[in-house]
Backbone as JSON Lines, residues from 0, in Angstrom:
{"i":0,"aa":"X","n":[125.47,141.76,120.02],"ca":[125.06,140.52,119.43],"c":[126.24,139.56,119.29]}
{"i":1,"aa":"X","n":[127.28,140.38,118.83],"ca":[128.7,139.1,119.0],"c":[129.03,138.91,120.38]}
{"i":2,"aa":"X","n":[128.88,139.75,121.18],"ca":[129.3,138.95,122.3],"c":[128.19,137.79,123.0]}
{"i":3,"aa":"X","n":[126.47,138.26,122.71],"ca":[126.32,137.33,123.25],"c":[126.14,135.99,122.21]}
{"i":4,"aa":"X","n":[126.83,135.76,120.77],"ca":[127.29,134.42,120.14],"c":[128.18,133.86,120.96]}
{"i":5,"aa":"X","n":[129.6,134.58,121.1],"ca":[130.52,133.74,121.04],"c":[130.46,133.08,122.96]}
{"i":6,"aa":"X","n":[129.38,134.21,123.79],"ca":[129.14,133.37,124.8],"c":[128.44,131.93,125.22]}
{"i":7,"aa":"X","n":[127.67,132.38,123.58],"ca":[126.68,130.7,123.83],"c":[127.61,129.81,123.4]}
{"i":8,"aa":"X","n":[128.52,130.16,121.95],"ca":[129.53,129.47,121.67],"c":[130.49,128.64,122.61]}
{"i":9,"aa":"X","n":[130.81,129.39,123.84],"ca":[131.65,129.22,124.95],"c":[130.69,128.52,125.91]}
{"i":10,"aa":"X","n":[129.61,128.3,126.34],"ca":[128.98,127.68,127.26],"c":[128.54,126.52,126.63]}
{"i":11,"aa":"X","n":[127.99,126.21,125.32],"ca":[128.17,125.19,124.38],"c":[129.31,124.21,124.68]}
{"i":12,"aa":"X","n":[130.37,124.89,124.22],"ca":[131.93,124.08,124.74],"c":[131.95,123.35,125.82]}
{"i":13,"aa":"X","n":[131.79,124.29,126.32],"ca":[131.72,123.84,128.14],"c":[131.47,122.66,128.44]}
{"i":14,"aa":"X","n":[130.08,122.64,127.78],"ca":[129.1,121.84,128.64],"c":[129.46,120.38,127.74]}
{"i":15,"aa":"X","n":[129.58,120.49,126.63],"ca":[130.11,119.25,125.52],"c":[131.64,119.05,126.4]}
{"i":16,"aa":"X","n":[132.59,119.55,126.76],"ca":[133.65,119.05,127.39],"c":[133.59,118.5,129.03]}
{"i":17,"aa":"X","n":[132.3,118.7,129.61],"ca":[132.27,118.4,130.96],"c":[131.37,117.11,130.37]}
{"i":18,"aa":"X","n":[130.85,116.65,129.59],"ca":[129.76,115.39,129.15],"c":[131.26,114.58,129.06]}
{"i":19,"aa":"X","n":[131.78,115.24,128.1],"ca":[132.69,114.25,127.44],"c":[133.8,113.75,128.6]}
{"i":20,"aa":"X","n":[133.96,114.55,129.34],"ca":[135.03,114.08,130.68],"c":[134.42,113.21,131.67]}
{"i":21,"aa":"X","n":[133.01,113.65,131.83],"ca":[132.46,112.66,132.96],"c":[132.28,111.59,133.17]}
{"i":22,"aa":"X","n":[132.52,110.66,133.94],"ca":[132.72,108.95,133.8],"c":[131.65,108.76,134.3]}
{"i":23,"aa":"X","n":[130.54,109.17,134.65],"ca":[129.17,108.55,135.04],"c":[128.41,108.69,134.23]}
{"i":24,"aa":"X","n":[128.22,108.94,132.8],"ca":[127.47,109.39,131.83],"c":[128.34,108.47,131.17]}
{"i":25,"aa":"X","n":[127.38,107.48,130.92],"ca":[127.25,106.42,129.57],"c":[127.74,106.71,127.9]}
{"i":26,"aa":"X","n":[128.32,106.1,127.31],"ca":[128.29,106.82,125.91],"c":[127.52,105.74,125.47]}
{"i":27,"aa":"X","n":[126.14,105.99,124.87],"ca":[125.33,104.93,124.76],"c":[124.96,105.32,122.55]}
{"i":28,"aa":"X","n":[125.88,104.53,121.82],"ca":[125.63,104.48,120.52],"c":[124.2,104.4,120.39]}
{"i":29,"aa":"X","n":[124.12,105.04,119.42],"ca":[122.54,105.13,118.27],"c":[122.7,104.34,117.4]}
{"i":30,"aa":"X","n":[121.0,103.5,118.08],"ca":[120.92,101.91,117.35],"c":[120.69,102.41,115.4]}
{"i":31,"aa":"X","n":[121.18,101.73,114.95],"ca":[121.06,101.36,113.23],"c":[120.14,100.78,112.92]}
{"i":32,"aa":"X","n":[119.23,101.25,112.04],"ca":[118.24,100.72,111.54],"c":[118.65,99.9,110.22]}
{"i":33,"aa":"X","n":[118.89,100.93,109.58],"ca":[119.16,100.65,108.04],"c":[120.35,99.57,107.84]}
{"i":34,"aa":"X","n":[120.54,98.52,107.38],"ca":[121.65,97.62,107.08],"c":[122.73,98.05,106.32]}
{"i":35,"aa":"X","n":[122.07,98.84,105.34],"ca":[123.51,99.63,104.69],"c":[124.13,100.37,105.54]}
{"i":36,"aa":"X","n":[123.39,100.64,106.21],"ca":[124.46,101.8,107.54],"c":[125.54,100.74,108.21]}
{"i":37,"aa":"X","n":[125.21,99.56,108.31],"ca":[125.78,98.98,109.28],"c":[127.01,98.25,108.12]}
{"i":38,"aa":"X","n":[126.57,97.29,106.68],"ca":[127.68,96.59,106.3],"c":[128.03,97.94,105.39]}
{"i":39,"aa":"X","n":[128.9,97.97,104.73],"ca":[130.22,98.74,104.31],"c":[130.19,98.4,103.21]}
{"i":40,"aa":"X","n":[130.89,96.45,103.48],"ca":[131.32,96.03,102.16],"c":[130.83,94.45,102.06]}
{"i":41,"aa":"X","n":[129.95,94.05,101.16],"ca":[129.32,92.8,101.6],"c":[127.96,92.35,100.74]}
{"i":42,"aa":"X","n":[127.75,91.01,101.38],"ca":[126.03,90.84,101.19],"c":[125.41,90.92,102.01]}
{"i":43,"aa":"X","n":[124.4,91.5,102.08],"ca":[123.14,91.43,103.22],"c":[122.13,91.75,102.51]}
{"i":44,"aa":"X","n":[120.85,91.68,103.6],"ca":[119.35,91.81,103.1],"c":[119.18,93.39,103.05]}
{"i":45,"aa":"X","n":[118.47,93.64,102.13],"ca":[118.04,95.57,102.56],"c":[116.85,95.62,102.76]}
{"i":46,"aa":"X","n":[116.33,96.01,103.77],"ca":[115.32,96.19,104.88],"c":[114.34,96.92,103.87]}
{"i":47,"aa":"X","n":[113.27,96.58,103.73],"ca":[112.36,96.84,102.76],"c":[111.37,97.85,103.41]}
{"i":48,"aa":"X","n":[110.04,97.85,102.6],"ca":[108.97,98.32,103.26],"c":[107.67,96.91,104.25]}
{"i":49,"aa":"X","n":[106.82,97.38,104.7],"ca":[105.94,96.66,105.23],"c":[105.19,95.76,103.92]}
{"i":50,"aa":"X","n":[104.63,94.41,104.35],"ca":[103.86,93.77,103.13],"c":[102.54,93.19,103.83]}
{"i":51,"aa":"X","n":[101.84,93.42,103.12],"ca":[100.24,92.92,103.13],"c":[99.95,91.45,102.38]}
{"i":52,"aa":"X","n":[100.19,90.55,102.96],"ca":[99.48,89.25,102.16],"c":[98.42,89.51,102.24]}
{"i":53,"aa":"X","n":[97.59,89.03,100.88],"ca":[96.25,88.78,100.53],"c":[96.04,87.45,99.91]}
{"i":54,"aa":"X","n":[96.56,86.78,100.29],"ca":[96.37,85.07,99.77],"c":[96.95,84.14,100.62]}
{"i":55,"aa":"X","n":[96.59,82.62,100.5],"ca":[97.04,82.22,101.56],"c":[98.53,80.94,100.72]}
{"i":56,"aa":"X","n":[99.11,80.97,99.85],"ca":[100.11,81.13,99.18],"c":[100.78,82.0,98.4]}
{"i":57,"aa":"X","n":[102.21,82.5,98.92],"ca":[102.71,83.43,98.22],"c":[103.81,83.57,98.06]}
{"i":58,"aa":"X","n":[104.68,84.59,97.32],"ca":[106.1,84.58,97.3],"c":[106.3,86.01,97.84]}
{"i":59,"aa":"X","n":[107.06,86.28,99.08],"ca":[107.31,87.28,99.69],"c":[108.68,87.82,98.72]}
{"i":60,"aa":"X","n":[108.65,88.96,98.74],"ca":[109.99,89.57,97.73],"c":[110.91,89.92,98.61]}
{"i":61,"aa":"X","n":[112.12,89.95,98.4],"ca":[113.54,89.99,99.67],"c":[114.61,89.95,98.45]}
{"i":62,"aa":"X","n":[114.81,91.96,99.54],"ca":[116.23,92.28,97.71],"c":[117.25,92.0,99.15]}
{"i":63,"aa":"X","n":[118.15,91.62,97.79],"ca":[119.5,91.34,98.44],"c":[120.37,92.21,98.24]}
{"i":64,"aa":"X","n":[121.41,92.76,98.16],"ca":[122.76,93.67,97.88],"c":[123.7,92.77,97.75]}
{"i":65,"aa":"X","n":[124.71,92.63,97.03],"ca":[125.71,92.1,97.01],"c":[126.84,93.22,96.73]}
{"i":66,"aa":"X","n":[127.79,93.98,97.32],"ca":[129.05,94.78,97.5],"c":[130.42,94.34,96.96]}
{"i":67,"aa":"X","n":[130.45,92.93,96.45],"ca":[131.36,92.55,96.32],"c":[131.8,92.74,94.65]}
{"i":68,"aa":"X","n":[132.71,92.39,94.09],"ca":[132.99,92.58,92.55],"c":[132.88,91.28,92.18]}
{"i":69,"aa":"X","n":[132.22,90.16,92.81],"ca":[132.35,88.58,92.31],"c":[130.67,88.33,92.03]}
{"i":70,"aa":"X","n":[130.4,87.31,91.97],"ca":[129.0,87.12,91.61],"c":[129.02,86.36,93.07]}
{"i":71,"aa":"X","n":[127.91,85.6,94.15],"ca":[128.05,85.26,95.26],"c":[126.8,84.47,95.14]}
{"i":72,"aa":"X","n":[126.98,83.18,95.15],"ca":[125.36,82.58,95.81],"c":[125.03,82.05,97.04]}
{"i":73,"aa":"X","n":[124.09,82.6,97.33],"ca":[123.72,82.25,99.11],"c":[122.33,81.81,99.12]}
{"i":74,"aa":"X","n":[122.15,81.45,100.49],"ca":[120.74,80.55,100.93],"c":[119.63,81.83,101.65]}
{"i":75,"aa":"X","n":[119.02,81.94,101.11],"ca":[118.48,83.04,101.88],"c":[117.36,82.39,103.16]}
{"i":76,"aa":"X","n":[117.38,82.81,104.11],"ca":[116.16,81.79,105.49],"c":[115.24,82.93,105.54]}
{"i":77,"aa":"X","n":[114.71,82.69,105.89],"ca":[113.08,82.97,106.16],"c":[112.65,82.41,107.79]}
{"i":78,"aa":"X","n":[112.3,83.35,108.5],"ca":[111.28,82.49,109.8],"c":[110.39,83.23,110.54]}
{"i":79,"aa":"X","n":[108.84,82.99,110.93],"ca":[108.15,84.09,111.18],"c":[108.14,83.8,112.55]}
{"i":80,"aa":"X","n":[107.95,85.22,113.44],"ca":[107.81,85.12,114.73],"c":[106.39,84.55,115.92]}
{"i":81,"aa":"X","n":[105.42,84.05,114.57],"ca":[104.55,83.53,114.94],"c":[104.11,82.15,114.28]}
{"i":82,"aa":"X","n":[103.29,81.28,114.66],"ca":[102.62,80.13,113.58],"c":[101.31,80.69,112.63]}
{"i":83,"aa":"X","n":[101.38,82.04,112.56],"ca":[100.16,82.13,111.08],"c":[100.69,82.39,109.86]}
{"i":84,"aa":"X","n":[102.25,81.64,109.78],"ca":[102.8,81.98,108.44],"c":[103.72,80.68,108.49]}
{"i":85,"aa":"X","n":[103.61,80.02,107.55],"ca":[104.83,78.95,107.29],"c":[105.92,79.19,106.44]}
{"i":86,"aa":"X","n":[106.94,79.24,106.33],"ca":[107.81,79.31,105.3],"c":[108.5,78.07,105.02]}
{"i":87,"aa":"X","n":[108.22,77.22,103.95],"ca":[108.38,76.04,103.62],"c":[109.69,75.3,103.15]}
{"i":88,"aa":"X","n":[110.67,76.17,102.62],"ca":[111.9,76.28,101.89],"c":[112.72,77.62,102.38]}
{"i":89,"aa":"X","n":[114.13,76.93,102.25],"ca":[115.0,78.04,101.87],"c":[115.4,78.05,100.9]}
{"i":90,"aa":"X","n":[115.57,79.69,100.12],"ca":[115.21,80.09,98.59],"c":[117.49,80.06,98.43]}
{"i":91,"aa":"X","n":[117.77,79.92,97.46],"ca":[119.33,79.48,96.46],"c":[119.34,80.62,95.78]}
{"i":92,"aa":"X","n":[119.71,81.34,95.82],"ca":[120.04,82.58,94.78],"c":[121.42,82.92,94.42]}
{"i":93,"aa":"X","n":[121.54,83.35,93.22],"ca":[122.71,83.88,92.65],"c":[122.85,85.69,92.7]}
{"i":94,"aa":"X","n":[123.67,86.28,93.66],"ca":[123.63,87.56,93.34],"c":[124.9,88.25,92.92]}
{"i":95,"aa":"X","n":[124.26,89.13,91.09],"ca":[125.69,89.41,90.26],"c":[126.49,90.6,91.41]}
{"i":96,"aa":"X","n":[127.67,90.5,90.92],"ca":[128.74,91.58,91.58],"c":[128.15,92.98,91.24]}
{"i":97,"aa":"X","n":[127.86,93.87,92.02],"ca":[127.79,95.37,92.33],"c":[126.48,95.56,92.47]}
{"i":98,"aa":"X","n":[125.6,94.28,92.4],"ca":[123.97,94.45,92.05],"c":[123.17,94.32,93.32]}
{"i":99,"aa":"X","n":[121.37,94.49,92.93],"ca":[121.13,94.02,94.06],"c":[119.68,93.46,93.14]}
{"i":100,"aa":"X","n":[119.33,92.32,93.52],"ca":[118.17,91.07,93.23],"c":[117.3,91.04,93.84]}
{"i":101,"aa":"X","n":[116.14,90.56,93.58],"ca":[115.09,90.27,94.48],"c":[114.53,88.78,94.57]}
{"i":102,"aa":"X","n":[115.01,88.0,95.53],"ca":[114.52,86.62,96.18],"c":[113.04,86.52,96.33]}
{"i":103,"aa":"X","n":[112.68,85.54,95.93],"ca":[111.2,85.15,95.98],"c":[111.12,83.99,96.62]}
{"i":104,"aa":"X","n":[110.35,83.93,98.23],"ca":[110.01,82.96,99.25],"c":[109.38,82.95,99.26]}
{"i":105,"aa":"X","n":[108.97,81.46,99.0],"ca":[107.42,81.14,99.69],"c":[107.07,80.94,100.72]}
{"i":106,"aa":"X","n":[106.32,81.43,100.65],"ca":[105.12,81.01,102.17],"c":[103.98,80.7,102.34]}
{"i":107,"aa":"X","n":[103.66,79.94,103.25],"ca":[102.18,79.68,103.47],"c":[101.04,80.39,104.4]}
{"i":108,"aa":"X","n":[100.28,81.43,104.57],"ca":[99.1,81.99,105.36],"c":[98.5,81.01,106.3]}
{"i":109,"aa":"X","n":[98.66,80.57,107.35],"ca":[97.97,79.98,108.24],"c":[96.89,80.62,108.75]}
{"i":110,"aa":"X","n":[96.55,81.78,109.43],"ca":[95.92,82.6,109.66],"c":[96.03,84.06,109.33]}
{"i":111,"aa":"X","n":[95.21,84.84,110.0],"ca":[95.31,86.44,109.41],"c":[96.13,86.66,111.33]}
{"i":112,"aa":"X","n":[96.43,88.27,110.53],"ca":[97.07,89.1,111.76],"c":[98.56,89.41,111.39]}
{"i":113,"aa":"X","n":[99.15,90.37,112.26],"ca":[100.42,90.54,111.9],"c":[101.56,89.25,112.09]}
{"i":114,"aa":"X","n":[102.51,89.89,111.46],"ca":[103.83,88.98,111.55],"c":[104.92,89.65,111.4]}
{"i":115,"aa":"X","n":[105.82,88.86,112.28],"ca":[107.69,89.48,111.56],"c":[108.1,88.91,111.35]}
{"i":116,"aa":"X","n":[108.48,88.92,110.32],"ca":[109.24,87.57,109.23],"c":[111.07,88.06,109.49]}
{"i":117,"aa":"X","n":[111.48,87.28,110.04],"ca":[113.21,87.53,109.98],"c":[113.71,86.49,108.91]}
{"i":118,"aa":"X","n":[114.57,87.57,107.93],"ca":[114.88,87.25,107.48],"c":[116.63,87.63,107.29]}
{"i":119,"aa":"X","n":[117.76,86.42,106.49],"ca":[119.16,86.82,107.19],"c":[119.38,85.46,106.01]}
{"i":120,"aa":"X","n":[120.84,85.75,105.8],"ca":[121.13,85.38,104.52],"c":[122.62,84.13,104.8]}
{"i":121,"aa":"X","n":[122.84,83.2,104.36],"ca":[123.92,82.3,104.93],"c":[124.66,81.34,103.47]}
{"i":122,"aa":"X","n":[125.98,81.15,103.63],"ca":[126.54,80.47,102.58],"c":[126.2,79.27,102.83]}
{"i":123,"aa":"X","n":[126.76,78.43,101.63],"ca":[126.62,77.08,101.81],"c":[126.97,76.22,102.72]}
{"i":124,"aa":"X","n":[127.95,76.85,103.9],"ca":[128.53,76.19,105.06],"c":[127.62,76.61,106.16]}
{"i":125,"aa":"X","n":[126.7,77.48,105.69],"ca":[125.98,77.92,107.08],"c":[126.74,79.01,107.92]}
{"i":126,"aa":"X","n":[127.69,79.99,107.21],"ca":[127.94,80.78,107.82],"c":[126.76,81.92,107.61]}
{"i":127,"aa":"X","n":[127.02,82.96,108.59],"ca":[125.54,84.14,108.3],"c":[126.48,85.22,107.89]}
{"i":128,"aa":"X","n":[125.95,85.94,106.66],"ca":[126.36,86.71,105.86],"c":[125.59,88.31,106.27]}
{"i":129,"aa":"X","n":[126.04,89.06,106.87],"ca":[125.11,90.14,107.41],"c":[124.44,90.32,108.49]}
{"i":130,"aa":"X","n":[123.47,90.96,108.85],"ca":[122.93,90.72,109.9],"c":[121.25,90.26,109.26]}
{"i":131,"aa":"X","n":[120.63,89.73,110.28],"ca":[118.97,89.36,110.01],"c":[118.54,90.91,110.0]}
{"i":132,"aa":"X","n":[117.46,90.54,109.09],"ca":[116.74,91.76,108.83],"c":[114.59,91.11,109.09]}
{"i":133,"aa":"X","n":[114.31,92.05,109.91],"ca":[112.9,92.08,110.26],"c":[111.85,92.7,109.31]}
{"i":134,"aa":"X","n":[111.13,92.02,108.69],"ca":[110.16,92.53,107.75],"c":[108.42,92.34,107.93]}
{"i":135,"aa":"X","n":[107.79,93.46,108.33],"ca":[106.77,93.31,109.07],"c":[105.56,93.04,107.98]}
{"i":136,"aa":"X","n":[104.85,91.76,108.27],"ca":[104.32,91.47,106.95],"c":[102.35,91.53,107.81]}
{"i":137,"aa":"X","n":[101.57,91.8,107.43],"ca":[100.23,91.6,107.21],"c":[99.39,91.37,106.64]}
{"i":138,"aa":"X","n":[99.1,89.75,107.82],"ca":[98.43,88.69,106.78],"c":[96.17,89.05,106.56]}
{"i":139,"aa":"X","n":[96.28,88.9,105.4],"ca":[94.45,88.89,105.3],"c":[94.4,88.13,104.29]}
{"i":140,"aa":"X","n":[94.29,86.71,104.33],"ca":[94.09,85.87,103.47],"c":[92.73,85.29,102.84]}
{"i":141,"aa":"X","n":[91.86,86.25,103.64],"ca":[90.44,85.96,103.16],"c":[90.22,86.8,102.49]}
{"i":142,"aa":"X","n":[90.78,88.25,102.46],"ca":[90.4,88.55,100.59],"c":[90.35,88.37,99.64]}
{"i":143,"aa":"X","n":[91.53,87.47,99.36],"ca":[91.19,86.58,98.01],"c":[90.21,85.92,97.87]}
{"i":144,"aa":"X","n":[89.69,84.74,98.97],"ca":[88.42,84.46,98.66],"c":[87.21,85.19,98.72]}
{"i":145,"aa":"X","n":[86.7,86.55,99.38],"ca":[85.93,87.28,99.38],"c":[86.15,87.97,97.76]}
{"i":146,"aa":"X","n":[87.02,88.47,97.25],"ca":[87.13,88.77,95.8],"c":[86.92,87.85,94.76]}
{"i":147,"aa":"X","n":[87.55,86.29,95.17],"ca":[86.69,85.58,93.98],"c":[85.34,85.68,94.39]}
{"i":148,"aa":"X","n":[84.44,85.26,95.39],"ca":[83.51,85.03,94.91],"c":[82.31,86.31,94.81]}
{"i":149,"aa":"X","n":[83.2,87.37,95.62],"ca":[82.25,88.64,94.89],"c":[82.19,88.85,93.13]}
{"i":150,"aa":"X","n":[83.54,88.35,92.74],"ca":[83.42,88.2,91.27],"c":[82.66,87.18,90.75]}
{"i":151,"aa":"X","n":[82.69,85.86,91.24],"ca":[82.1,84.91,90.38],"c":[80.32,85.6,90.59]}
{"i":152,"aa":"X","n":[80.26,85.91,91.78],"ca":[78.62,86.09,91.64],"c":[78.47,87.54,91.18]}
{"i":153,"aa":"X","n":[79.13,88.59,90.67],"ca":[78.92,89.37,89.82],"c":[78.48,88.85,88.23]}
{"i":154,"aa":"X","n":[79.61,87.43,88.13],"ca":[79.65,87.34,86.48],"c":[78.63,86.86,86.28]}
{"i":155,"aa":"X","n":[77.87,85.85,87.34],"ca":[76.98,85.51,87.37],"c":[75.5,86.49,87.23]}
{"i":156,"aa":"X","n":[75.6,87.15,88.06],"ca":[74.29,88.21,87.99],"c":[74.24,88.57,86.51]}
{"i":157,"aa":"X","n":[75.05,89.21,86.14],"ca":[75.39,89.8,84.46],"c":[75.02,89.02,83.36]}
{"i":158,"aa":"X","n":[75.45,87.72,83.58],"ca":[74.9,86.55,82.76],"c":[73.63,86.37,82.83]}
{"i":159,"aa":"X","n":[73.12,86.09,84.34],"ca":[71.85,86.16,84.13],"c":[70.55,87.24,83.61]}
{"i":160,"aa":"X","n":[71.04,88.23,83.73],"ca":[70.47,89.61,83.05],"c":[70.6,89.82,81.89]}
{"i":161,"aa":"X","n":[71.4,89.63,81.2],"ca":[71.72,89.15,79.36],"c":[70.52,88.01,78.94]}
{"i":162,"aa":"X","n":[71.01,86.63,79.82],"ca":[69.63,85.86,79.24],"c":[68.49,86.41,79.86]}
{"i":163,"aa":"X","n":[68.01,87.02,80.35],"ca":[66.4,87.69,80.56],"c":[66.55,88.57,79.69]}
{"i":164,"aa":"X","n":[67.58,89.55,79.31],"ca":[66.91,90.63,78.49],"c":[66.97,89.97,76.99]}
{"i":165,"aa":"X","n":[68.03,88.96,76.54],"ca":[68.0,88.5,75.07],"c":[66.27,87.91,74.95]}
{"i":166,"aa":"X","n":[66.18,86.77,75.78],"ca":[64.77,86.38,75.94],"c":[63.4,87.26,75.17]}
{"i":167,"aa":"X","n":[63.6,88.0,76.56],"ca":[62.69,89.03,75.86],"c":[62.37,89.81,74.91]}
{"i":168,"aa":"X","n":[64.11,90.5,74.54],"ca":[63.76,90.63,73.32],"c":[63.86,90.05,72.14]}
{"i":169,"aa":"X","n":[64.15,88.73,71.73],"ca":[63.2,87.88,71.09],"c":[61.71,87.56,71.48]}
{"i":170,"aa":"X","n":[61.55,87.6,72.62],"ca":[59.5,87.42,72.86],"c":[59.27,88.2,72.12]}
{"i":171,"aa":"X","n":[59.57,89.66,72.19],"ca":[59.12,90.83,71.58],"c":[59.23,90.82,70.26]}
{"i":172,"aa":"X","n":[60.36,90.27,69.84],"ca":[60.25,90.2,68.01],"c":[59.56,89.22,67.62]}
{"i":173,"aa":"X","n":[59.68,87.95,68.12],"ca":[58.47,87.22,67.55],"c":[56.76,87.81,68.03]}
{"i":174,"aa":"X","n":[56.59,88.37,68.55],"ca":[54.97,89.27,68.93],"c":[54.99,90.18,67.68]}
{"i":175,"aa":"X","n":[56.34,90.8,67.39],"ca":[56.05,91.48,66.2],"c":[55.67,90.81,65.11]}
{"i":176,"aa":"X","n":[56.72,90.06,64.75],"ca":[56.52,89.33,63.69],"c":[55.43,88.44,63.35]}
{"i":177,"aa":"X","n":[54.81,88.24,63.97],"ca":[53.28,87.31,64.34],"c":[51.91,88.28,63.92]}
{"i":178,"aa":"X","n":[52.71,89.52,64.44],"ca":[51.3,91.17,64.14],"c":[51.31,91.27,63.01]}
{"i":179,"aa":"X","n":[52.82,91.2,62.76],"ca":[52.54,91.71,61.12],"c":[52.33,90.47,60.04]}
{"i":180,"aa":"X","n":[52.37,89.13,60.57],"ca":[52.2,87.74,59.77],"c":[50.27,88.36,59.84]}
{"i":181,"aa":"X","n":[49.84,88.59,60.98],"ca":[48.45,88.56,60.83],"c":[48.2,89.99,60.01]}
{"i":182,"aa":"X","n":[48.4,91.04,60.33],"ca":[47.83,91.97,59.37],"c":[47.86,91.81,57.59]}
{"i":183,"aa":"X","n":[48.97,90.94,57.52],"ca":[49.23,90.5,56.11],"c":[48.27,89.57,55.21]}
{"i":184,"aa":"X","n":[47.79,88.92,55.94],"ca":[46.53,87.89,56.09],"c":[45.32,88.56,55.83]}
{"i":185,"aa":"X","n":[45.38,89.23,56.72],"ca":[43.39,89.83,56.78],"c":[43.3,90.84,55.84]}
């Protein structure tokens, strides 16, 4: 059993020192997802999860990091890779030293369907602070209106079933009260 380790051990070697010598084999880096992997020491955006709009105004959330020991304010941009999302403004934020904040952009829902919102962060001179970060957002802006008005015509139904049943039962107490006005009588 040790000999046949230290043979795989040895053909292992091998084969990692003939990759590593060969000049026709690419050394091709593994792309970075994560932004913290990539800045060190800094501000940048941190790559969030996926977002679902359900309205057709909103404030998309976008945390920032700031690495530095100073407090730092930057412009945060916003831009979607399609026209079913407007982003109207760029959002001014203050982010404290060692912290990380969450930016609130608005936007506007033009239509439903997906989107990638890039987003990437710049000082007041317009330098870019980090790299852009892609945030995959999905728009359904007609649920909100399908939820109001499944609500309004719920509150409605309910209302109207209160006044039929109060109704009635006042019909019913005045029928009583009328039986027993007459039995009192005769």
């Amino acid at each position: 059993m040790r000999r046949f380790l230290s043979l795989a051990l040895a053909a292992v070697l091998a084969i990692g020192s003939i990759s590593a010598s060969s000049a026709s084999v690419p050394n091709i880096p593994l792309a970075k997802t994560d932004v913290r992997e990539v800045e060190v020491d800094g501000v940048y955006v941190v790559r969030g999860s996926d977002i679902n709009l359900v309205s057709r105004e909103s404030k998309v959330p976008i945390r920032i990091q700031n690495d530095f020991d100073e407090d730092v304010r930057v412009h945060v941009h916003a831009q979607p890779n399609n026209s079913r999302l407007i982003v109207p403004e760029v959002v001014e934020i203050v982010v404290p030293a060692q912290t990380e904040v969450t930016a609130q952009v608005p936007v506007k829902a033009i239509a439903n369907g997906g989107v990638g919102l890039q987003v990437w962060l710049t000082t007041f001179s317009g330098i870019q602070l980090g790299r852009s970060v892609v945030i995959t957002m999905e728009i359904n802006a007609d649920v909100e209106s399908f939820l109001l008005v499944g609500l309004g015509t719920l509150v409605v139904l309910l209302g109207t079933v209160g006044v039929i049943r109060t109704k009635r039962k006042n019909r019913l107490r005045h029928e009583a009260e009328a039986a027993d006005s007459l039995e009192v009588q005769a």
